[in-house]
C-alpha positions as CSV (number, residue, x, y, z in Angstrom):
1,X,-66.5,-10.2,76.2
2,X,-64.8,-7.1,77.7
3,X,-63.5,-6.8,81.2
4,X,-66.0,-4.7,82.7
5,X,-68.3,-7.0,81.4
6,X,-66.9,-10.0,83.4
7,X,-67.0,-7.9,86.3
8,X,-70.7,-7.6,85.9
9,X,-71.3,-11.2,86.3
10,X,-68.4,-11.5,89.5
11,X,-70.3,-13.3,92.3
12,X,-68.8,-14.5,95.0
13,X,-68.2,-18.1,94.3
14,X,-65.7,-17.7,91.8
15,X,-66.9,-19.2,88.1
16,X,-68.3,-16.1,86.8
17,X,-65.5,-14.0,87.8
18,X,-62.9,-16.2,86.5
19,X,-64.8,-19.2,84.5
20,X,-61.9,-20.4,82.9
21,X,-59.6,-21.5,85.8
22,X,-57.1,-23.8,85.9
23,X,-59.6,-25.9,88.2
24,X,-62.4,-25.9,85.2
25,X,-60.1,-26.8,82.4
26,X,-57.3,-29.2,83.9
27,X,-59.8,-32.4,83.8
28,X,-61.2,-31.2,80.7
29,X,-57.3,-31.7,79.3
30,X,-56.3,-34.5,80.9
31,X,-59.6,-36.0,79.3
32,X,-59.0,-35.1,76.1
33,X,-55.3,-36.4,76.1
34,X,-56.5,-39.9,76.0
35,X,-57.6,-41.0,73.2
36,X,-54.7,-39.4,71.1
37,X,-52.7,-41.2,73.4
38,X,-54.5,-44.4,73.0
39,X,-54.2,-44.0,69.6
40,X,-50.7,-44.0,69.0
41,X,-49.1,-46.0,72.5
42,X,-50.0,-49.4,70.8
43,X,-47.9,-49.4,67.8
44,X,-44.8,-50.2,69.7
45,X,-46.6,-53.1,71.5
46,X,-47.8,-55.2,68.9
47,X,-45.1,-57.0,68.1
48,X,-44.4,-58.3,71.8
49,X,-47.9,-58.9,72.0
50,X,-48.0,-61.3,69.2
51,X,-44.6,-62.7,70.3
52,X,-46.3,-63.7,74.1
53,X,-49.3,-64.7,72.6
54,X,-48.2,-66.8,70.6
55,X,-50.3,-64.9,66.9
56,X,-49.1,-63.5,63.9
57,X,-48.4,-60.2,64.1
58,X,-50.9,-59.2,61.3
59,X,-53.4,-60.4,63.3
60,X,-52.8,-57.8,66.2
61,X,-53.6,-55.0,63.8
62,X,-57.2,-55.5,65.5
63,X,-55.9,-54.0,68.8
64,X,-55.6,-50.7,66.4
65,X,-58.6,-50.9,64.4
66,X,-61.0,-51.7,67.3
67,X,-60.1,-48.3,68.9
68,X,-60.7,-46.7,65.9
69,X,-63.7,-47.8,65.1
70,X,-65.5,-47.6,68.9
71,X,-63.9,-44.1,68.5
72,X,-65.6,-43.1,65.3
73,X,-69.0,-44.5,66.0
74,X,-68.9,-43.2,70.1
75,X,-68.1,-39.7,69.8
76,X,-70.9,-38.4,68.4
77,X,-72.8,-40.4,70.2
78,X,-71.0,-39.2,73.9
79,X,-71.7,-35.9,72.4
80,X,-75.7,-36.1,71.9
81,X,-75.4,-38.2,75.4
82,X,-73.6,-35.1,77.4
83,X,-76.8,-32.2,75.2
84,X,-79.3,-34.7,77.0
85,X,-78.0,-36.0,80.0
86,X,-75.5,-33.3,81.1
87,X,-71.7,-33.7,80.4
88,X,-70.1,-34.5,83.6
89,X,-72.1,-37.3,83.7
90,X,-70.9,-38.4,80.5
91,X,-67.7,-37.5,81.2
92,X,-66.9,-39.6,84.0
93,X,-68.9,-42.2,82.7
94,X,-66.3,-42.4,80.2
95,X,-63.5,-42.3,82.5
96,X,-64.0,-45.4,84.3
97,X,-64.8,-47.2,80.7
98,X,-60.9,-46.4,80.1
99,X,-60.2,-47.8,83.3
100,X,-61.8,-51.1,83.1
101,X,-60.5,-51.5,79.6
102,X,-57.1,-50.9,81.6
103,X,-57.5,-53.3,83.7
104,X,-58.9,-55.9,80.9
105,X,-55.8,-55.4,78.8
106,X,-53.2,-55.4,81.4
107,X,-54.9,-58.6,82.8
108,X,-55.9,-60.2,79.5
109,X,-55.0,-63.4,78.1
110,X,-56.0,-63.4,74.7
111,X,-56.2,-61.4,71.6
112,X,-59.7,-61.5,72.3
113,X,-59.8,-60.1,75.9
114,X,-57.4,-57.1,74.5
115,X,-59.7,-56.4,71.8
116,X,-62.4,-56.0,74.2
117,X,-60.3,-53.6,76.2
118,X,-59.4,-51.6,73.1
119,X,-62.9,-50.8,72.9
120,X,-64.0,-49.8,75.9
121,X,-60.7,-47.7,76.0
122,X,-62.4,-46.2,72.5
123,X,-65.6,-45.5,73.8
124,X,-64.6,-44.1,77.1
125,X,-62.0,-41.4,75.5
126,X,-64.6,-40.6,73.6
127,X,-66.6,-38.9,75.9
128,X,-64.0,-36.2,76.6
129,X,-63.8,-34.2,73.8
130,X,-67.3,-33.5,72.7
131,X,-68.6,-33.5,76.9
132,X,-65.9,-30.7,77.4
133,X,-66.9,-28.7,74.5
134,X,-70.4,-29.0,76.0
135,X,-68.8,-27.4,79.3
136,X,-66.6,-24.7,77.3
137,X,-70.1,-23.1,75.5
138,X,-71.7,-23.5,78.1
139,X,-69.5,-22.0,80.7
140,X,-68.7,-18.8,78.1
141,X,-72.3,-18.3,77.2
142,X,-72.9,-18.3,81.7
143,X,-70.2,-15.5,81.7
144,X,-71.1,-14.0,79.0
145,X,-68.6,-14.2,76.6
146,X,-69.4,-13.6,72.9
147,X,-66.0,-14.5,71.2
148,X,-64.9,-18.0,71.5
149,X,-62.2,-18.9,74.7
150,X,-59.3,-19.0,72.2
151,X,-56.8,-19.9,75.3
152,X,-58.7,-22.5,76.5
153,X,-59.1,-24.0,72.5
154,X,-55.8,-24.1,72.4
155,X,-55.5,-25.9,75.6
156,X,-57.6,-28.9,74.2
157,X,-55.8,-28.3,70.5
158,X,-52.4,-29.4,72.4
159,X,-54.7,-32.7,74.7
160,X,-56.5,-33.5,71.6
161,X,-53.6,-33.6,68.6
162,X,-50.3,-32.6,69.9
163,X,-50.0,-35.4,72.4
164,X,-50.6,-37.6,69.9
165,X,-47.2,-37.8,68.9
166,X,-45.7,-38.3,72.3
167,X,-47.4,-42.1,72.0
168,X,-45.2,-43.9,70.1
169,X,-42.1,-42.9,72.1
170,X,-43.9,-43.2,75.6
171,X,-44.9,-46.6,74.2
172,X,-41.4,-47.2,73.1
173,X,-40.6,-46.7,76.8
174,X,-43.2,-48.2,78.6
175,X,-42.7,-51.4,76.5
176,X,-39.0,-51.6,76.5
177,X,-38.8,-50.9,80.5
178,X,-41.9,-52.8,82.0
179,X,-43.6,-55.0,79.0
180,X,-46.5,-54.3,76.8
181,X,-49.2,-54.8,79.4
182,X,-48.5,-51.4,80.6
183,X,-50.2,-50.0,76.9
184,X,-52.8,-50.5,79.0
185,X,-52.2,-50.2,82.5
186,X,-51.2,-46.9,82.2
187,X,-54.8,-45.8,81.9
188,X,-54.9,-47.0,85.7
189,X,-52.9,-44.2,86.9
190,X,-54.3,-41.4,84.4
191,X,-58.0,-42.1,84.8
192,X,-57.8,-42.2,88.5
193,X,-56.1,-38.6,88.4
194,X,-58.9,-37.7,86.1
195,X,-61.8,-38.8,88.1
196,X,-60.4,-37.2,91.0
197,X,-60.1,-33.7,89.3
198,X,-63.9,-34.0,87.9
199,X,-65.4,-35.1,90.9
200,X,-63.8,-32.2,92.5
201,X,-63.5,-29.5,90.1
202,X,-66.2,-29.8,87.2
203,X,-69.8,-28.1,87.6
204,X,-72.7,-29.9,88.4
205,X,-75.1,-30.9,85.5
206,X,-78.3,-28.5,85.3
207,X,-81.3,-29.2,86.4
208,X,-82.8,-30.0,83.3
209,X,-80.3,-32.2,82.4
210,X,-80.5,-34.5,85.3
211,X,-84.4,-34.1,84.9
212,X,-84.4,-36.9,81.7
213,X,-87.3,-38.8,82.7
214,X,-87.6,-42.5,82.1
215,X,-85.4,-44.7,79.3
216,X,-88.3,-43.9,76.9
217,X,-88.2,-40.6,77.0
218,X,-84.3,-40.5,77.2
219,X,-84.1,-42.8,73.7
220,X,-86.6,-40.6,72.1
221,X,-84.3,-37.1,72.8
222,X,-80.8,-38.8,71.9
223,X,-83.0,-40.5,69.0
224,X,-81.7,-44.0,70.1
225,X,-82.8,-45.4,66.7
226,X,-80.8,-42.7,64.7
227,X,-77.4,-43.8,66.8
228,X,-77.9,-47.5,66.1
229,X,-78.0,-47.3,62.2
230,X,-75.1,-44.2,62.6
231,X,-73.4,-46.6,64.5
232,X,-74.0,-50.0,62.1
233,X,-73.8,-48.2,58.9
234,X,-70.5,-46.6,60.1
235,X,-69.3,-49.9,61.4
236,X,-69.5,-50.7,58.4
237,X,-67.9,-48.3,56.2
238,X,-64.8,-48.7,58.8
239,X,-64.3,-52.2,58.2
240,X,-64.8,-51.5,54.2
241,X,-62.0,-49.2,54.4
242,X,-59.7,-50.9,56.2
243,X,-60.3,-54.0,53.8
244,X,-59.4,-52.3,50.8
245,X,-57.8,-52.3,48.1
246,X,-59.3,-55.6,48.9
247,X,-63.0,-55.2,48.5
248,X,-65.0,-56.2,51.4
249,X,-68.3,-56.9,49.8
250,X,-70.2,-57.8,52.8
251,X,-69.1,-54.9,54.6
252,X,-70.3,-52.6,51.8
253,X,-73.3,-54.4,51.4
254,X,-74.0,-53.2,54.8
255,X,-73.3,-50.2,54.7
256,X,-75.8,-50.0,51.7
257,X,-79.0,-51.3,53.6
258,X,-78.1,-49.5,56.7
259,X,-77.0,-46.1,55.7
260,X,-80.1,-45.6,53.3
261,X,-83.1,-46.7,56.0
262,X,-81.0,-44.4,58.6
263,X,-80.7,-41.8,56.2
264,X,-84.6,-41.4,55.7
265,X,-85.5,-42.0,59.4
266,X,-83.1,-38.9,60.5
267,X,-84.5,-36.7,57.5
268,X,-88.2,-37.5,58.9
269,X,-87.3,-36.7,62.1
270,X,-87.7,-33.1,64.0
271,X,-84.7,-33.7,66.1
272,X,-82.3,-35.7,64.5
273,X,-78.7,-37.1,66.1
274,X,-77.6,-36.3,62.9
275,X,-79.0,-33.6,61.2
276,X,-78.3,-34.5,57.6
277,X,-80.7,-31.4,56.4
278,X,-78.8,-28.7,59.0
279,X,-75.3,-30.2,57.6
280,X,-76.4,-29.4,54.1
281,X,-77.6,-26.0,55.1
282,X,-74.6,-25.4,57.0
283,X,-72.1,-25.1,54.3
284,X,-69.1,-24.0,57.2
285,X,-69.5,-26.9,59.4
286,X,-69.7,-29.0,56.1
287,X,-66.4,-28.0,54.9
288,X,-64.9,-28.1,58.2
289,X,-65.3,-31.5,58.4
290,X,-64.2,-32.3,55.7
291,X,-60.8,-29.7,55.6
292,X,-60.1,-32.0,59.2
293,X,-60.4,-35.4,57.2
294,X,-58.3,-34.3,54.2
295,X,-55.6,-32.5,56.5
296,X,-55.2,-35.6,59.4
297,X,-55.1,-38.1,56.7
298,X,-51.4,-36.1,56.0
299,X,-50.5,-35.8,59.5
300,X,-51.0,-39.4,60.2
301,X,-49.6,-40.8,57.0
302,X,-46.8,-39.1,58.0
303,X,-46.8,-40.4,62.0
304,X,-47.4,-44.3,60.9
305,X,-46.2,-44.5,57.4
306,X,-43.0,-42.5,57.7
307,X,-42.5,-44.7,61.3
308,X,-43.2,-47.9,59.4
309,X,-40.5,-46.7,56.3
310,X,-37.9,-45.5,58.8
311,X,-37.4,-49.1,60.6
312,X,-38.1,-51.0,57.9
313,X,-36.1,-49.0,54.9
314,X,-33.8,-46.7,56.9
315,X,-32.9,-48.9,59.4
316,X,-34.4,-47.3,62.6
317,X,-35.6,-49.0,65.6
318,X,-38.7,-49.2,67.3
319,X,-37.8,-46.4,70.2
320,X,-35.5,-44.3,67.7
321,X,-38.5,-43.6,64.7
322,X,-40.5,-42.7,67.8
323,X,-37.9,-40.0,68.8
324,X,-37.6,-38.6,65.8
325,X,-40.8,-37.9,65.0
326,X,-41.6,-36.6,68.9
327,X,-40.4,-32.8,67.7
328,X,-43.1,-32.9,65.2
329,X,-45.6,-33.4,68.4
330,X,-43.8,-30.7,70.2
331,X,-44.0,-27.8,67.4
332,X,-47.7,-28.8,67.4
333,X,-47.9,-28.2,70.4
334,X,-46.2,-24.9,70.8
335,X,-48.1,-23.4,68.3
336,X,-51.8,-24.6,69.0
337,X,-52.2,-22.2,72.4
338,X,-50.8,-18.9,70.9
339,X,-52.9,-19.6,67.9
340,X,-55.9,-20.1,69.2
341,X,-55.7,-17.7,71.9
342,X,-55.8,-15.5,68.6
343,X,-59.1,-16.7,67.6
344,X,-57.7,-16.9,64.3
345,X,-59.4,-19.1,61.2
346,X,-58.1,-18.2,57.8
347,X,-54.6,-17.6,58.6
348,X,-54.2,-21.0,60.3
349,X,-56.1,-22.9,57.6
350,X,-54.3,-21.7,54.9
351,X,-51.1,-22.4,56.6
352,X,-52.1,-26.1,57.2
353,X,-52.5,-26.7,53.7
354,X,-49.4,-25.0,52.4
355,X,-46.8,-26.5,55.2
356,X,-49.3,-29.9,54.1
357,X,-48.3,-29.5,50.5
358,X,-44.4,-28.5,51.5
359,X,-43.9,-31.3,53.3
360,X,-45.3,-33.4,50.8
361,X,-42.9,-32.4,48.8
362,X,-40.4,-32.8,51.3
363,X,-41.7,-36.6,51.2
364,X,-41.5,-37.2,48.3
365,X,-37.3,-36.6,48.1
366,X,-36.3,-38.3,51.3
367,X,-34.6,-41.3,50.7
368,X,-33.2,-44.6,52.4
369,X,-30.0,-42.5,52.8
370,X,-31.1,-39.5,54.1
371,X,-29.6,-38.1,57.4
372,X,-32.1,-38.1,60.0
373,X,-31.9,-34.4,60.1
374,X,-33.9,-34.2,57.1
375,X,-36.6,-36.3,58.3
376,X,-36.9,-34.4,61.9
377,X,-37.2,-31.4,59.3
378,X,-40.3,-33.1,57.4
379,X,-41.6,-33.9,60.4
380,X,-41.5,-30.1,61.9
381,X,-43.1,-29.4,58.7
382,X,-46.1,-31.5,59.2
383,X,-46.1,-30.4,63.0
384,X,-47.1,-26.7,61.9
385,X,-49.6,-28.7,59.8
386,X,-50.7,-30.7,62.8
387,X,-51.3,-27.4,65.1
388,X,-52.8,-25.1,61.9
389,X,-55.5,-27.5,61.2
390,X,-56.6,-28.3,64.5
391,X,-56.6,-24.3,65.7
392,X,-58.1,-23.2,62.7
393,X,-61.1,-25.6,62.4
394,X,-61.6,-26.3,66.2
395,X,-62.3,-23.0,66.3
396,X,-64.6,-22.9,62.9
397,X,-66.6,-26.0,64.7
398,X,-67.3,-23.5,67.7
399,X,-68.6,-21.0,65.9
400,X,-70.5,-23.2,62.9
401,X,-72.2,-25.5,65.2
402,X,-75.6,-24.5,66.6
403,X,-74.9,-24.0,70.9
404,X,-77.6,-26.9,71.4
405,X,-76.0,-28.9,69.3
406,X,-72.3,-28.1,70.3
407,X,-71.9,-31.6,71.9
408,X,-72.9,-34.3,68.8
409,X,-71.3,-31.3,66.4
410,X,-67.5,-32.0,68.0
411,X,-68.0,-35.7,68.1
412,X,-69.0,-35.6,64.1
413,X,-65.7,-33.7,64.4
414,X,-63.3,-36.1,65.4
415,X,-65.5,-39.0,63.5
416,X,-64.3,-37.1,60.5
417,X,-60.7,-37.1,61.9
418,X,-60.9,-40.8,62.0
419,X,-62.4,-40.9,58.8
420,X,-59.2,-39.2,58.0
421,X,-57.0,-41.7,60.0
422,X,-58.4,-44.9,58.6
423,X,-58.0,-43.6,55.6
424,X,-54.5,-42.9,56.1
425,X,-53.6,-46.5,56.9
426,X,-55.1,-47.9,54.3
427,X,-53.3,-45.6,51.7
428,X,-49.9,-46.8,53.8
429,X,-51.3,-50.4,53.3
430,X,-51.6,-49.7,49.4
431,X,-48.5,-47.6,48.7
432,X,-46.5,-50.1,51.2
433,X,-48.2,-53.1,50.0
434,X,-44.3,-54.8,48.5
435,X,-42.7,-53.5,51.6
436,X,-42.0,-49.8,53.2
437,X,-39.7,-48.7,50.6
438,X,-38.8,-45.8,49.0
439,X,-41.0,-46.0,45.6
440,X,-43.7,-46.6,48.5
441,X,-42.9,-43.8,50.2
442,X,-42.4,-41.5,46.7
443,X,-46.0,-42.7,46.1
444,X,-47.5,-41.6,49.5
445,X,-46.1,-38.1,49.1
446,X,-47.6,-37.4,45.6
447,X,-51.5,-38.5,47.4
448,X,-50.8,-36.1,50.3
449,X,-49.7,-33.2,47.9
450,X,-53.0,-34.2,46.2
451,X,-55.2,-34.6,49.8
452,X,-52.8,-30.7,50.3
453,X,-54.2,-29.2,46.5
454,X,-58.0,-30.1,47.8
455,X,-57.4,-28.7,51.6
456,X,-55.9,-25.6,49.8
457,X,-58.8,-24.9,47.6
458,X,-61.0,-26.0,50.2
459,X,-60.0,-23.0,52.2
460,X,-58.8,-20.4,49.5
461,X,-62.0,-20.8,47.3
462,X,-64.5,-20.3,50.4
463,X,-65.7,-17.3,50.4
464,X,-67.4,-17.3,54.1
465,X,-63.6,-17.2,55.6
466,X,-62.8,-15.0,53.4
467,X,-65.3,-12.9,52.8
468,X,-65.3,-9.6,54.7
469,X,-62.5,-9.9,57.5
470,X,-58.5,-10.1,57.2
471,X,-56.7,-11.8,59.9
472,X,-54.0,-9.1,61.2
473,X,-51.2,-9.0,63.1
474,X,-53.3,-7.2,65.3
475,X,-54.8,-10.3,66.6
476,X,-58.1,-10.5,65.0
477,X,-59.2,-12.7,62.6
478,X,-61.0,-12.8,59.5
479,X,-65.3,-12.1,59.9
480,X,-67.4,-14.8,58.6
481,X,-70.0,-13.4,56.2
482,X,-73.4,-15.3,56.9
483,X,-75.0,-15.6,60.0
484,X,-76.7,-18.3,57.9
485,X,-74.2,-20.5,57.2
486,X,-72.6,-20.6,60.8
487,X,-75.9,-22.5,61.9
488,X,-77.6,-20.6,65.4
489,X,-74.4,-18.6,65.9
490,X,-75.5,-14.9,66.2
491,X,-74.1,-12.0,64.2
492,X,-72.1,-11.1,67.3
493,X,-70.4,-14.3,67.6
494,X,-68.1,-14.4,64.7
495,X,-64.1,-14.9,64.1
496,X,-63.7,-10.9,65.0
497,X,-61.8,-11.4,68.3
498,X,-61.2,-7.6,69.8
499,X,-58.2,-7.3,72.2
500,X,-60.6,-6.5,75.3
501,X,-62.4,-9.9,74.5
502,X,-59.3,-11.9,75.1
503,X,-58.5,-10.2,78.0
504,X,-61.6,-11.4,79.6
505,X,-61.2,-15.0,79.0
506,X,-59.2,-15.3,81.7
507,X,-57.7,-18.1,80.0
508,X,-55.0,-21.3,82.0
């Protein structure tokens, strides 16, 4: 979008002259910040949770699974929610989810009680991410933009990855100063900022998004049948992971008889909520998803299994593994913003899976002795990693993903990233199965350099990044070569990024 071009859409009221305002995107953030946060805050309160309440401290591993698995199965669905029913909706519908699970898990008795809190925590976060994506096309396409907002990517690069790693230590704090209820209660605080900036700041819903008609016609567009056996069959496939290597046959078993009846329903459908036939056309957006799988399963092996070897083989504390690994969060988050406000694809990508295979290495020779210098310098490593991936294929997503179905597109996104996540844990679970020590930690290294080899040729050997384009220190990026295979994205709207386009974005 060039400059003049911005001016030809100024009006009066502000958005189209500067649509990207501080006031637009602030909520968006803060939004996205929470389930990262989420994520990570309850590592360091599960041991004074199963000390109060009276449980082994196995059992409290639910409190971390729960999240994860609302989160995988709800943010596709929030994102197919916000196409159909408009995104602010969604969006604040999801924030005061976050704050009743709040309140249920800072007033909650039970292991039970918290578990239910974890969930609604996980499906309210949800919404964020794919609702302000929604927001972000939509607001560019209403200005007139035909390069993706590269400053305001970055923005929600930094809420959605970067701050994950600030969750252990503020959970280190929070828990040492005022007790682990306040894992939880300090959604209270957070979500009531939140809802006050979207009431006051986000756009309206259009027209034809609060015109949905009756709950018939609303579970016919979402395709309510589609999300239930997305949701069951992936239920399923979460809990099978997260069994192994013990082999959860039930859970399988499931999976089986739900993904196949789901599967054929979806592929007989016009309209799908997920588009299993677009997904197979759309090689990009295929391999996008899966480069963010492969690439997160490093960064959080790294973030928990690193954590779990440094207080258990090392001889860290709870609060001091959380400090060391909080400059990995703050590289990641350095770099995201510049990056993206680059619009840059290939150059990213390949960084993340060479700094991914570096620090693999780097793994792979730390030992109980090691000063902590060398594992804040691992963990640097893997925050370039961290920042790479999440520019590089957040903005692949924006440009693969049809603009209708930018919403369920984002939330297949981070379902992948969890994909990733679970998968990390139970690799820790394997490798650390005796005990977090160093053999274990030897072992995890040579599957990341592995899970870094695949991300590598993932990127290297796909010729629609790197087809035509080069990204240059100019600040373009590399042109993707088929209009095809970036789903409804027009020719115009590829990686080229000129400098006039940036300066247009008017970016926070």
């Amino acid at each position: 979008m060039r400059s003049d071009h911005v001016q030809a859409h100024s009006t009066a009221d502000g958005p189209a002259r500067r649509p990207f305002a501080w006031t637009f995107t602030t909520p968006l953030y803060v939004g996205a910040a929470l389930n990262p946060i989420n994520s990570s805050i309850i590592a360091t309160a599960l041991v004074p949770i199963a000390a109060e309440l009276r449980v082994p401290v196995g059992s409290t591993a639910v409190l971390v699974s729960s999240l994860y698995l609302a989160s995988a199965v709800a943010q596709p669905t929030a994102g197919k929610l916000a196409e159909v029913l408009g995104p602010r909706r969604v969006f604040l519908s999801g924030i005061v989810l976050v704050l009743l699970g709040g309140l249920a898990g800072g007033l909650g008795r039970d292991l039970a009680a918290l578990t239910v809190a974890r969930v609604l925590i996980g499906v309210g976060t949800s919404a964020a991410f794919p609702c302000a994506m929604v927001m972000i096309r939509r607001r560019a396409e209403e200005a007139g933009m035909d390069a993706p907002p590269g400053g305001v990517l970055g923005g929600l690069a930094i809420a959605g990855m970067a701050t994950a790693a600030v969750g252990p230590p503020i959970g280190g704090l929070l828990v040492g100063a005022a007790g682990w209820r306040w894992a939880f209660l300090i959604n209270i605080p957070v979500t009531v900022i939140a809802m006050a900036m979207a009431l006051r700041q986000l756009p309206g819903d259009p027209a034809h998004d609060r015109e949905h008609g009756g709950f018939r016609a609303v579970a016919e567009r979402i395709d309510l049948i589609g999300i239930v056996g997305f949701a069951g069959s992936m239920t399923a496939l979460v809990v099978f992971l997260m069994s192994l290597p013990r082999i959860e046959w039930i859970a399988l078993a499931v999976f089986v008889l739900t993904a196949g009846p789901t599967i054929a329903w979806e592929l007989r459908r016009s309209a799908p909520f997920f588009d299993f036939r677009g997904l197979a056309a759309n090689g990009a957006l295929a391999r996008t998803y899966l480069r963010q799988a492969l690439t997160l399963l490093g960064v959080y092996s790294v973030m928990y299994g690193m954590t779990q070897w440094m207080e258990a083989a090392h001889g860290f504390s709870t609060v001091g593994a959380g400090l060391l690994l909080l400059p990995m969060g703050a590289v990641s988050a350095l770099l995201s913003r510049p990056l993206a406000s680059r619009n840059l694809v290939r150059g990213p990508l390949i960084a993340s899976a060479v700094t991914m295979l570096l620090g693999s290495a780097g793994i792979m020779l730390l030992t109980s002795h090691s000063p902590a210098i060398a594992i804040v310098l691992v963990s640097l490593v893997f925050g370039v990693t961290s920042a790479t991936t999440t520019v590089g294929n957040q903005t692949a997503l924006y440009l693969a993903a049809p603009p209708e179905g930018i919403g369920t597109a984002s939330g297949l996104f981070r379902t992948f990233g969890y994909l990733g996540t679970i998968t990390s844990a139970v690799i820790g679970g394997i490798v650390f199965r005796d005990g977090a020590s160093d053999h274990g930690l030897h072992t995890l290294g040579v599957v990341l350099v592995a899970a870094g080899l695949a991300v590598l040729l993932l990127t290297v050997l796909d010729r629609r990044l790197m087809g035509r384009g080069t990204d240059r220190g100019t600040g373009t990026a590399d042109t993707v070569d088929s209009t095809e295979d970036l789903g409804a994205v027009p020719r115009e709207a590829t990686l080229e990024t000129p400098r006039e386009n940036r300066a247009g974005e008017n970016p926070v």
